[in-house]
Short mmCIF file of the C-alpha atoms (twelve columns), coordinates in Angstrom:
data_MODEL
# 
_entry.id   MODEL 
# 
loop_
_atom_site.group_PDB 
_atom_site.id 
_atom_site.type_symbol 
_atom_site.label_atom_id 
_atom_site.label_alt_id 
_atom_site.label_comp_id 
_atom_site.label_asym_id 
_atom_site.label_seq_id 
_atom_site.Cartn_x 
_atom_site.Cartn_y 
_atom_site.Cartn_z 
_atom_site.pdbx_PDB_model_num 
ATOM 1   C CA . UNK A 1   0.000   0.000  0.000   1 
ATOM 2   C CA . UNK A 2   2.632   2.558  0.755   1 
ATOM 3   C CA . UNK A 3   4.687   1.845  -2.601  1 
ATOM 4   C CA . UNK A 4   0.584   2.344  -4.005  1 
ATOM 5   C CA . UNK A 5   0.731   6.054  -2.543  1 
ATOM 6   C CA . UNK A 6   4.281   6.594  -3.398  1 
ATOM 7   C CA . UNK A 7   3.682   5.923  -6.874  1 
ATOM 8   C CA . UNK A 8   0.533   7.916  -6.774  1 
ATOM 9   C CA . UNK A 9   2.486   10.448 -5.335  1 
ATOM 10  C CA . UNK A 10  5.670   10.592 -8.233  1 
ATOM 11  C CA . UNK A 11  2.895   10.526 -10.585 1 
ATOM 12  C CA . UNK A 12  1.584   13.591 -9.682  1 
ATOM 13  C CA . UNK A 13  4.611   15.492 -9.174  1 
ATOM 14  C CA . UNK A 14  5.631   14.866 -13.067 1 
ATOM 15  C CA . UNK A 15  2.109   15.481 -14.152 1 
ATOM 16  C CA . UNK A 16  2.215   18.937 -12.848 1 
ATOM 17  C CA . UNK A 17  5.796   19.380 -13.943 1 
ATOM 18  C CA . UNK A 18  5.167   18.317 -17.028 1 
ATOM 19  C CA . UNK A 19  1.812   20.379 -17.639 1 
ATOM 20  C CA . UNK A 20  3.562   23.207 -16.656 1 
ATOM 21  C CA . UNK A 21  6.251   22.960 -19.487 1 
ATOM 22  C CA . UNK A 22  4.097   22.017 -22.161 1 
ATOM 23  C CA . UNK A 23  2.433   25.822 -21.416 1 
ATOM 24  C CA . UNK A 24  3.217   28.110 -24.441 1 
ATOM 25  C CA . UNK A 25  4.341   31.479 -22.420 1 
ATOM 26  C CA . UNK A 26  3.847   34.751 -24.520 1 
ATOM 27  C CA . UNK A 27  7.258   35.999 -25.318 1 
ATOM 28  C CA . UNK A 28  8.043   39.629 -26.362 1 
ATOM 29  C CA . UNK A 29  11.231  41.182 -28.030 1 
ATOM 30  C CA . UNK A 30  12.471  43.330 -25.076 1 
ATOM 31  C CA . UNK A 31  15.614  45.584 -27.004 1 
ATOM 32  C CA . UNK A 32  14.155  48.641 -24.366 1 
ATOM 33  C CA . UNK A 33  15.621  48.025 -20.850 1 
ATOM 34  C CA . UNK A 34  17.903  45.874 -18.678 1 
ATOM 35  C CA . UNK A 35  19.303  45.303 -15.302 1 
ATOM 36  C CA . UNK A 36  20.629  48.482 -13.903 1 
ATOM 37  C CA . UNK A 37  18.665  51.206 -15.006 1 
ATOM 38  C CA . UNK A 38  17.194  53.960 -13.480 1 
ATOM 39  C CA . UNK A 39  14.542  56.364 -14.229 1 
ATOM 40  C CA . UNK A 40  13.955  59.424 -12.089 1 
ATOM 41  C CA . UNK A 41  11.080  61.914 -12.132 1 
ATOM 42  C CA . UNK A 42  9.840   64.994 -10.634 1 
ATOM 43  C CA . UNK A 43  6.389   65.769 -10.029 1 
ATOM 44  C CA . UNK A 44  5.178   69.526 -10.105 1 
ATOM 45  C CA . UNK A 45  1.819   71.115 -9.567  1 
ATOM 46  C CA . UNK A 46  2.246   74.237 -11.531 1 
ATOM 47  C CA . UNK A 47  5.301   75.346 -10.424 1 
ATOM 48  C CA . UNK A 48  6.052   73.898 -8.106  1 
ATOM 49  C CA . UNK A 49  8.003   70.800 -6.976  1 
ATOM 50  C CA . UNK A 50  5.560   68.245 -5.523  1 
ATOM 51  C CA . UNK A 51  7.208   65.110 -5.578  1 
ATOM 52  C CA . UNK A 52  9.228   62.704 -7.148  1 
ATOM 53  C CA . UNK A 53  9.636   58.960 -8.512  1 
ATOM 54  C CA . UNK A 54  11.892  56.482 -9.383  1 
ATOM 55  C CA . UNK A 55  11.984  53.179 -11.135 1 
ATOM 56  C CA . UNK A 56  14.396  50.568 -10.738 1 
ATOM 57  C CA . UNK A 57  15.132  47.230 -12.558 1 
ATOM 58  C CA . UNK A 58  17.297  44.888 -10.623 1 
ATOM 59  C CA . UNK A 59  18.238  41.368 -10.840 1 
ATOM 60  C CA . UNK A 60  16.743  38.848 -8.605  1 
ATOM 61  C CA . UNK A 61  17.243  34.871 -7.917  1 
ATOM 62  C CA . UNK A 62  13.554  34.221 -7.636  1 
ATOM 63  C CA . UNK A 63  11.745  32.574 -9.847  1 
ATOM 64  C CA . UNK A 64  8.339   31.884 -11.105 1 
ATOM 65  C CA . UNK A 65  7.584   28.396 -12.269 1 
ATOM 66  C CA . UNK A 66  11.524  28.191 -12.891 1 
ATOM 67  C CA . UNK A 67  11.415  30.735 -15.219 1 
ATOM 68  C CA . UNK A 68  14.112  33.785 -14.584 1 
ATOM 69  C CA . UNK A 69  12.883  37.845 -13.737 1 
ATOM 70  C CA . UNK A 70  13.134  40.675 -13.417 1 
ATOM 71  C CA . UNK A 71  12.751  42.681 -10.366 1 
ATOM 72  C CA . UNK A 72  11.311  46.265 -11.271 1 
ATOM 73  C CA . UNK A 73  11.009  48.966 -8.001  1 
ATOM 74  C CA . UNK A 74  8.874   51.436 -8.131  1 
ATOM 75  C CA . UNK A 75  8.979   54.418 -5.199  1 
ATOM 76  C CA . UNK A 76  7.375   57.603 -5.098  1 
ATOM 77  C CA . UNK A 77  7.155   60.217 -2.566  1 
ATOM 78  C CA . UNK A 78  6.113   63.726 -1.620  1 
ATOM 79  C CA . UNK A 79  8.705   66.456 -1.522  1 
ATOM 80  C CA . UNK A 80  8.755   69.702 0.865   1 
ATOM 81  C CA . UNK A 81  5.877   71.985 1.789   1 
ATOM 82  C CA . UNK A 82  3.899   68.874 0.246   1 
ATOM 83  C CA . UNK A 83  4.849   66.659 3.282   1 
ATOM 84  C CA . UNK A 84  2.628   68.216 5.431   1 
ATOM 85  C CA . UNK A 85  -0.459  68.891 3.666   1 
ATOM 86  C CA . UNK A 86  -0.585  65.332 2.229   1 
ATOM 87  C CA . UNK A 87  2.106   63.493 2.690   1 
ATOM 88  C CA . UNK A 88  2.773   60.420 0.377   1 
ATOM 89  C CA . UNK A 89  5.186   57.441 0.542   1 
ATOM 90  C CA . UNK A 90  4.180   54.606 -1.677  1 
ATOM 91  C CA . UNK A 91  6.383   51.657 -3.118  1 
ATOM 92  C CA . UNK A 92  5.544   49.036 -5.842  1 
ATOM 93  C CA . UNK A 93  7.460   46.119 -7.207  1 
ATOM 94  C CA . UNK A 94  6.865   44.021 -9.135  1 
ATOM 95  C CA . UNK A 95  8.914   40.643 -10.590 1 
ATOM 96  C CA . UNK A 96  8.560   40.800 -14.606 1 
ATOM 97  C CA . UNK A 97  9.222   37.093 -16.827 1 
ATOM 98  C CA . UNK A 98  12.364  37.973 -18.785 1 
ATOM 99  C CA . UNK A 99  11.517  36.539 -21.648 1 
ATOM 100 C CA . UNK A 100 7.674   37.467 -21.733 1 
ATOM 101 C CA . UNK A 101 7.939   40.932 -19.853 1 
ATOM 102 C CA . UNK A 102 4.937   40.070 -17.569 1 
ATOM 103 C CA . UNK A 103 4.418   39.299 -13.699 1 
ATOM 104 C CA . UNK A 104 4.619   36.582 -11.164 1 
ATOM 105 C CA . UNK A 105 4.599   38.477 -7.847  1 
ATOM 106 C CA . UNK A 106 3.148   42.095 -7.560  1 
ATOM 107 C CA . UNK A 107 4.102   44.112 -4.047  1 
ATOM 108 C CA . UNK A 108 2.316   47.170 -3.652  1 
ATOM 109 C CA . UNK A 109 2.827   49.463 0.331   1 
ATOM 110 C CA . UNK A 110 0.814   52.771 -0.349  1 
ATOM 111 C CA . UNK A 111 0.625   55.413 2.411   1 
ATOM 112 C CA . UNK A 112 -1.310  58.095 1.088   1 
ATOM 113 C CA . UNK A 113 -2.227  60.893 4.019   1 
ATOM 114 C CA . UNK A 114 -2.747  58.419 6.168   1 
ATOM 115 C CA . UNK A 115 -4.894  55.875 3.815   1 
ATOM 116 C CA . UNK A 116 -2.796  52.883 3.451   1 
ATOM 117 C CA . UNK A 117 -2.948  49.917 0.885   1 
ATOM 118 C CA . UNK A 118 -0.936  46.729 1.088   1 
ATOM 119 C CA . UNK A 119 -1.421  44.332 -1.658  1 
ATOM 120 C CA . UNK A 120 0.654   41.028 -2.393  1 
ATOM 121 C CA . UNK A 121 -0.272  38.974 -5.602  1 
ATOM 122 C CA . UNK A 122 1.024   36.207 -6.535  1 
ATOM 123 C CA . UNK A 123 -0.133  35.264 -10.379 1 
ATOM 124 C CA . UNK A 124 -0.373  31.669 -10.896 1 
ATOM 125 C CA . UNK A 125 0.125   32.503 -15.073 1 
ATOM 126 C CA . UNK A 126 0.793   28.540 -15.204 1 
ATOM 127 C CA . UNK A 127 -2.699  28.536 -14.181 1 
ATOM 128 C CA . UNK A 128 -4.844  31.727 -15.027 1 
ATOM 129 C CA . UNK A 129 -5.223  32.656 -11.547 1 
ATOM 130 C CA . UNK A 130 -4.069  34.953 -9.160  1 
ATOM 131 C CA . UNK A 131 -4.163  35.050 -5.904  1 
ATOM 132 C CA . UNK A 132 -4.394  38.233 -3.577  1 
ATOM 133 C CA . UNK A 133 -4.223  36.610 -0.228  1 
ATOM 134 C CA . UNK A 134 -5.112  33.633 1.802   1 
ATOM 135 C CA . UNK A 135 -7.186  31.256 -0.303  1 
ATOM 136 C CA . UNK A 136 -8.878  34.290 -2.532  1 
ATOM 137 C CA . UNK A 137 -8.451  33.790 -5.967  1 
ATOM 138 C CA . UNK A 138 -9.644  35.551 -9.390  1 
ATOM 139 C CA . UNK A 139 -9.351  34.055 -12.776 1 
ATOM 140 C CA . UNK A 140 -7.167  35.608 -15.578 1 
ATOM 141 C CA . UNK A 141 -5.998  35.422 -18.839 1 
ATOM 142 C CA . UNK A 142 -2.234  34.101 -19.507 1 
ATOM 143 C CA . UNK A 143 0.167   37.040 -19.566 1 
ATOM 144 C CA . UNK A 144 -2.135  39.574 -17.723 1 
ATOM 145 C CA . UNK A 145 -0.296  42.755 -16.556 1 
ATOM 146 C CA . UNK A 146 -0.188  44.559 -13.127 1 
ATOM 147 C CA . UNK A 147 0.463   48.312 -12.553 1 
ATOM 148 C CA . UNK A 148 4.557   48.291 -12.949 1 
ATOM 149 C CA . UNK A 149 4.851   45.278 -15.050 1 
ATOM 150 C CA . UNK A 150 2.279   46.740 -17.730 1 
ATOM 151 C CA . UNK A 151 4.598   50.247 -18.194 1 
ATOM 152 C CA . UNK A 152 7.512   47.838 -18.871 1 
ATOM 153 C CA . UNK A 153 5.376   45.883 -21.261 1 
ATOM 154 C CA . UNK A 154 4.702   49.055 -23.224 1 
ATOM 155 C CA . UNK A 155 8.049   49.543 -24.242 1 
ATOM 156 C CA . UNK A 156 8.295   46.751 -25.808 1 
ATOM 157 C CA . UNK A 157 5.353   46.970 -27.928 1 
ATOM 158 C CA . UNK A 158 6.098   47.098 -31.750 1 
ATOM 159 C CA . UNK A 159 6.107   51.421 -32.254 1 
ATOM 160 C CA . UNK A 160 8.260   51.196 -35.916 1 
ATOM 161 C CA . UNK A 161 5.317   50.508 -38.367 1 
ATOM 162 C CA . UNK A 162 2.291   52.369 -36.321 1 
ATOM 163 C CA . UNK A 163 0.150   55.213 -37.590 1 
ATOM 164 C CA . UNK A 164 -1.585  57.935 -36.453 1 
ATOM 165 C CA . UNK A 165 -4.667  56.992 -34.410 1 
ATOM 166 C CA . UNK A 166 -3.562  53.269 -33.761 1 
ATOM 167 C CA . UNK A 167 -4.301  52.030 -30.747 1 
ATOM 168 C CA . UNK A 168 -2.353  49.616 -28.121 1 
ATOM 169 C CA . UNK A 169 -4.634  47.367 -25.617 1 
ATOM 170 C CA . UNK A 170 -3.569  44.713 -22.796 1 
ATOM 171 C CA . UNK A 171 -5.326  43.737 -20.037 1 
ATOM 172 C CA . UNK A 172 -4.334  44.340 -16.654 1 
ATOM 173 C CA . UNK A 173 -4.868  43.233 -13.366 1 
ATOM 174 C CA . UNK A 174 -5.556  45.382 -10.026 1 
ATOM 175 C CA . UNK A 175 -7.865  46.209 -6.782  1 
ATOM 176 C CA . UNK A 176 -9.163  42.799 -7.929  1 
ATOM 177 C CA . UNK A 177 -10.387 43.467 -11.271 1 
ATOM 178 C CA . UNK A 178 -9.048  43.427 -14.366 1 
ATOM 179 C CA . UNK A 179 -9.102  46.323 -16.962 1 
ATOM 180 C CA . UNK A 180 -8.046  46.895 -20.518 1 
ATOM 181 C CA . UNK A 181 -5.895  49.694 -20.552 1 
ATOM 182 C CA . UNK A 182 -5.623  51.268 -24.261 1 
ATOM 183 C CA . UNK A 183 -2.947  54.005 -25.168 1 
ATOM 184 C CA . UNK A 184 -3.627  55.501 -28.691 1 
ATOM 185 C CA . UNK A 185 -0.765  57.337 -30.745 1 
ATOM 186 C CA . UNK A 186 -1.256  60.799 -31.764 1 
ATOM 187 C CA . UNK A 187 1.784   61.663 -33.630 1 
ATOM 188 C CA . UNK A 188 5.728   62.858 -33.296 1 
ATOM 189 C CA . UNK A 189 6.452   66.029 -31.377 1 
ATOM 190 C CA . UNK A 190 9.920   67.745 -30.356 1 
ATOM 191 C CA . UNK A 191 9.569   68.564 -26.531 1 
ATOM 192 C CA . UNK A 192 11.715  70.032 -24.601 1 
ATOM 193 C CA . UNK A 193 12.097  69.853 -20.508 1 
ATOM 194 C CA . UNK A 194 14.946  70.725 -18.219 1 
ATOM 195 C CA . UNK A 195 17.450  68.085 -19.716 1 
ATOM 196 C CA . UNK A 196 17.088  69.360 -22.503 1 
ATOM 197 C CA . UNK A 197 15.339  68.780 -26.284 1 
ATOM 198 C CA . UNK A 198 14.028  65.040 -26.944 1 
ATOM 199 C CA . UNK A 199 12.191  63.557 -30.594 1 
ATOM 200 C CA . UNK A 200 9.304   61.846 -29.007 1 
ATOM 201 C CA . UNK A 201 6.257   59.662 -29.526 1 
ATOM 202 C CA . UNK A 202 3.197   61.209 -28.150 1 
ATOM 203 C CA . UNK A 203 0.593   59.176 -26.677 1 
ATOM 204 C CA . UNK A 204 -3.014  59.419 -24.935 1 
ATOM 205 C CA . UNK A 205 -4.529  56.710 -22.717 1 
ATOM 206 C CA . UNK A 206 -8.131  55.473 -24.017 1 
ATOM 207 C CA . UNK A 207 -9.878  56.248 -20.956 1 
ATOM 208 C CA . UNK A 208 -13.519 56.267 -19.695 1 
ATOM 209 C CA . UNK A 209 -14.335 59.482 -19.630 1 
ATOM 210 C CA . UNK A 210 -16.784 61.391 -17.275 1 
ATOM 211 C CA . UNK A 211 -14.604 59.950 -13.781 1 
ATOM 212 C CA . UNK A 212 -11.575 61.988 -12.797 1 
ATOM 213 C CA . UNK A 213 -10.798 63.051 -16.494 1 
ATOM 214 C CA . UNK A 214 -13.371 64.527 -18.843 1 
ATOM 215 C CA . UNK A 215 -11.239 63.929 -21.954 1 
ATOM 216 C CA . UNK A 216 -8.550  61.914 -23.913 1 
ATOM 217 C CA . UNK A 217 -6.834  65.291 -24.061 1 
ATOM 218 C CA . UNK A 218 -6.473  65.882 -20.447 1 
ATOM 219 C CA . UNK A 219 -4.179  63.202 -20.499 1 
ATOM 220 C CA . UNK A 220 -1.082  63.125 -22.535 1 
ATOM 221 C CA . UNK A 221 2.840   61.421 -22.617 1 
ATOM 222 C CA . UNK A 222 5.794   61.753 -24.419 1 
ATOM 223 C CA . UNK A 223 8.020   58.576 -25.087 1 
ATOM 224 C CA . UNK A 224 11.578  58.953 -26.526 1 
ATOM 225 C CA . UNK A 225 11.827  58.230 -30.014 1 
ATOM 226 C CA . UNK A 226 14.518  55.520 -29.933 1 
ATOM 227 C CA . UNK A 227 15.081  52.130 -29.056 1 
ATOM 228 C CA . UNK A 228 14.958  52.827 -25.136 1 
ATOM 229 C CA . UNK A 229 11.525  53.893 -25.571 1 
ATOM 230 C CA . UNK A 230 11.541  56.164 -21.847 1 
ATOM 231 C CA . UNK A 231 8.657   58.414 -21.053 1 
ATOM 232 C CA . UNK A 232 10.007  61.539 -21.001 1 
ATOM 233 C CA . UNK A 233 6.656   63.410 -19.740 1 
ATOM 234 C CA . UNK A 234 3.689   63.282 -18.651 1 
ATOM 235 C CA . UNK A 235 0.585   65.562 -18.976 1 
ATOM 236 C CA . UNK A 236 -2.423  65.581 -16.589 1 
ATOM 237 C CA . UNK A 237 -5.398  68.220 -16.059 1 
ATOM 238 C CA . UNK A 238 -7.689  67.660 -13.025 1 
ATOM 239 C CA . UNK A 239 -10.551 69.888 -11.873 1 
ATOM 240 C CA . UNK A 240 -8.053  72.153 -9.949  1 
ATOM 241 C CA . UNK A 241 -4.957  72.599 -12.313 1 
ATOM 242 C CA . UNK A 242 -1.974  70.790 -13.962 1 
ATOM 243 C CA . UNK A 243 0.374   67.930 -12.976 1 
ATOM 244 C CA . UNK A 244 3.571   67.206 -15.107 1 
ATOM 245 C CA . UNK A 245 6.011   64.301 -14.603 1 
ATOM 246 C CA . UNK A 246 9.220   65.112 -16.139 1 
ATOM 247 C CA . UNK A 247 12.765  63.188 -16.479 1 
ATOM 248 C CA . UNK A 248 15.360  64.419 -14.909 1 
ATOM 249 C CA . UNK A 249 18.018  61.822 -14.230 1 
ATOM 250 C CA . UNK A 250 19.105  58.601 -16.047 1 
ATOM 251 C CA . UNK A 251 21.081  55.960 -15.822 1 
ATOM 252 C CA . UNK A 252 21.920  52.265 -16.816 1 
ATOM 253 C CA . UNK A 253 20.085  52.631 -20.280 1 
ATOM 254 C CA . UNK A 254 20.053  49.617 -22.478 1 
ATOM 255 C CA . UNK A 255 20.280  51.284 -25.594 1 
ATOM 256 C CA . UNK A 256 21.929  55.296 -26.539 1 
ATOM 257 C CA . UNK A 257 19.759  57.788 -26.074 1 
ATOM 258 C CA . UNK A 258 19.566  59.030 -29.540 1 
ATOM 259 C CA . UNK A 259 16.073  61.025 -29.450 1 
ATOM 260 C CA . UNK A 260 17.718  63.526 -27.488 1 
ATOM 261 C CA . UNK A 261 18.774  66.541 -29.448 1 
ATOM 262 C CA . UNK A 262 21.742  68.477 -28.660 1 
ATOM 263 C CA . UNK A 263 22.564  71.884 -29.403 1 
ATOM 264 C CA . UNK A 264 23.905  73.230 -32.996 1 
ATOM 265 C CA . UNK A 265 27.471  74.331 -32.079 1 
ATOM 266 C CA . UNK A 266 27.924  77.990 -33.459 1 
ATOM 267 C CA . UNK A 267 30.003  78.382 -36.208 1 
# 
């Protein structure tokens, strides 16, 4: 009887071992980031300097379903006069499939004026499932996003052949639900922020309107026009002004930053 079970038991193990291989993982072309780079933002309300954020992508020996990732950092936080009308201090991670540039673990620690969120996923993508805690569970589709893993995602999204008014949708996961976010090209535009003059891809996220945005338009972003394919700023209107994101430091890029546009020496 026990060399039944044990049997039983081996047979089990490779059945789920082998299931798990015979899965056909989406994989993308990733020629936009790498280990070691860093992305850092300020935030301003009008003019002035609100906060700032940084992203991160680090190397990590954790795996999901023996597969190896990437472990992306995300921290923002309030700056100044800011800190003590409503002070923020939120971090996200999230560990991003190399070769398919979506997640397996999501770690969110939000501290928003006092309102905290803490959020640990863990997405069974073996399985279409993820789980949020304890034995709670939601179904999803193979490859499904979450909020730092689907910016990462973007990049790597095929920009070379796309036209005017063509649109970008994948679905991603969050507060338990799962949304189809949709980011629509609206043409090249030369901007130019602190660090200087970049060639960029502008951008507006399909959004429902009639919530905190009552247009397309409110909501605009600039992504450098190279193979690095960084947002260089972002756009927002809300019912009581203007917040921009802008680059202002950089390092560990995979790729040169050729969109940026440097000065015409005079003659």
């Amino acid at each position: 009887m026990k060399k039944l079970f044990l049997f039983i038991g081996c047979f089990i193990l490779l059945f789920s071992m082998t299931s798990s291989s015979l899965i056909t993982y989406p994989t993308v072309s990733n020629k936009a980031f790498q280990v070691g780079e860093v992305l850092r933002y300020r935030i301003s309300y009008g003019f002035i300097d609100a906060g700032e954020a940084v992203l991160e992508v680090k190397s990590t020996t954790k795996k999901g379903v023996n597969r190896e990732l990437f472990h992306v950092k995300g921290t923002g936080k309030t700056l100044g006069g800011f800190n003590s009308v409503f002070k923020v201090v939120d971090t996200y991670e999230s560990y991003i499939d190399k070769k398919g540039v979506f997640p397996w673990f999501f770690v969110r620690r939000v501290d928003e004026g006092g309102y905290k969120i803490n959020q640990d996923y863990t997405f069974h993508q073996d399985k279409n499932k993820v789980n949020v805690g304890g034995s709670t569970e939601f179904k999803t589709t193979l490859g499904i996003q979450d909020m730092i893993s689907a910016f990462y995602y973007a990049r790597t999204l095929n920009f070379k052949t796309m036209k005017v008014n063509d649109t970008f949708e994948f679905k991603c996961f969050m507060d338990n639900e799962i949304f189809l976010l949709k980011i629509k090209f609206v043409g090249n535009e030369e901007i130019t922020i602190k660090k200087g003059k970049f060639n960029c891809h502008k951008f507006v996220p399909v959004i429902q309107t009639g919530r905190l945005f009552k247009n397309e338009s409110d909501v605009n972003f600039w992504i450098t026009n190279d193979e690095n394919r960084i947002p260089i700023q972002v756009k927002a209107k809300i019912p009581v002004g203007t917040i921009k994101m802008q680059l202002v430091e950089w390092a560990g890029l995979k790729n040169s930053l050729t969109s940026k546009i440097e000065p015409k020496k005079a003659k």
